[in-house]
C-alpha positions, 0 to 999 in steps of 0.5 A: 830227503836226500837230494838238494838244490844244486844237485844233479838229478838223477840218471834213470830210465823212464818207461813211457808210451808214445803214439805210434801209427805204424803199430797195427791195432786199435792201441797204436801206441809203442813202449819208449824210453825216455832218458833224464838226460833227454828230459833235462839236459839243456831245458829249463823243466818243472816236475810236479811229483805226488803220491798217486794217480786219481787221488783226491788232492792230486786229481782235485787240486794238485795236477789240475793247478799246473794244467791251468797255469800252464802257459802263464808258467811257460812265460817264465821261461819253463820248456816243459812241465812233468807229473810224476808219480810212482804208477805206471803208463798206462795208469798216467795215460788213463789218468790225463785223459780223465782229467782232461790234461793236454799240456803237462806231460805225464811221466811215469816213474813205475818202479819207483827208480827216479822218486828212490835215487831223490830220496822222496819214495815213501811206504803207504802202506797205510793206506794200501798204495804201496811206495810213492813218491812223497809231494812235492815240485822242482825246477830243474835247469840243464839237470841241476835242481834249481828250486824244490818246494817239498811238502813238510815232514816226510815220512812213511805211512803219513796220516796226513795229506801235506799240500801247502808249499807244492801247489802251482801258486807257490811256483807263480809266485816264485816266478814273480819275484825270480 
């Protein structure tokens, strides 16, 4: 892991859809591109990052977590709450609706830019996911990492499926006692 706490994030560009009603068609939706400058500058912001859109801890345990705790965090100051995962719109799109999210944001990090300038994009070879982003949450204020929770032993082709410290209870607490 290459990034740390007091560091600015990286400047990337993210590709994301928007609803759009001046598009013609059943699919009104537009391609944007969403700057980190615009995601971060000037908010206090949590990405919630994981390997895979649809995996069992993920889709069971990991974004549902942050979706039910969503305004309590946002009592702690917090403007906003992003899933990130290496896939892409579309797939983040899908992905929200079948679990029924409707207040974190989804952030697709398709070609892997943002989870590669971290430091957090890993092979899963292993398992036929290709690179992604390892697990892991942050606060970000104003574009600087403020408090990261990283699962443990980073790592290509993990056999394991490290979820312990990235959870929403371990940013509850830390907002308790911050």
């Amino acid at each position: 892991m290459t990034f740390k706490e007091g560091e600015r994030v990286p400047d990337v560009t993210f590709k994301t859809r928007v609803r759009d009603e001046s598009v013609e068609g059943p699919n009104k939706f537009a391609w944007k591109d969403l700057t980190s400058k615009e995601i971060f500058d000037g908010k206090k912001v949590i990405i919630v990052a994981l390997p895979g859109a649809f995996t069992p801890t993920c889709s069971t345990s990991h974004l549902p977590g942050y979706e039910a705790h969503y305004d309590e965090i946002k009592k702690s100051g917090i403007d906003e709450i992003y899933c990130l995962s290496v896939n892409d719109a579309f797939v983040m799109f899908q992905w929200a609706k079948a679990q029924g999210v409707t207040k974190v944001k989804m952030l697709p990090d398709g070609n892997g830019d943002f989870s590669k300038a971290l430091g957090t994009l890993v092979h899963k070879t292993n398992l036929g996911f290709g690179p992604r982003s390892w697990r892991y949450s942050m606060l970000v204020e104003d574009g600087v990492i403020k408090k990261i929770f990283t699962e443990e032993n980073q790592r290509d082709n993990a056999e394991d499926d490290a979820f312990k410290v990235s959870n929403v209870e371990t940013f509850v607490e830390y907002f308790k006692n911050n």
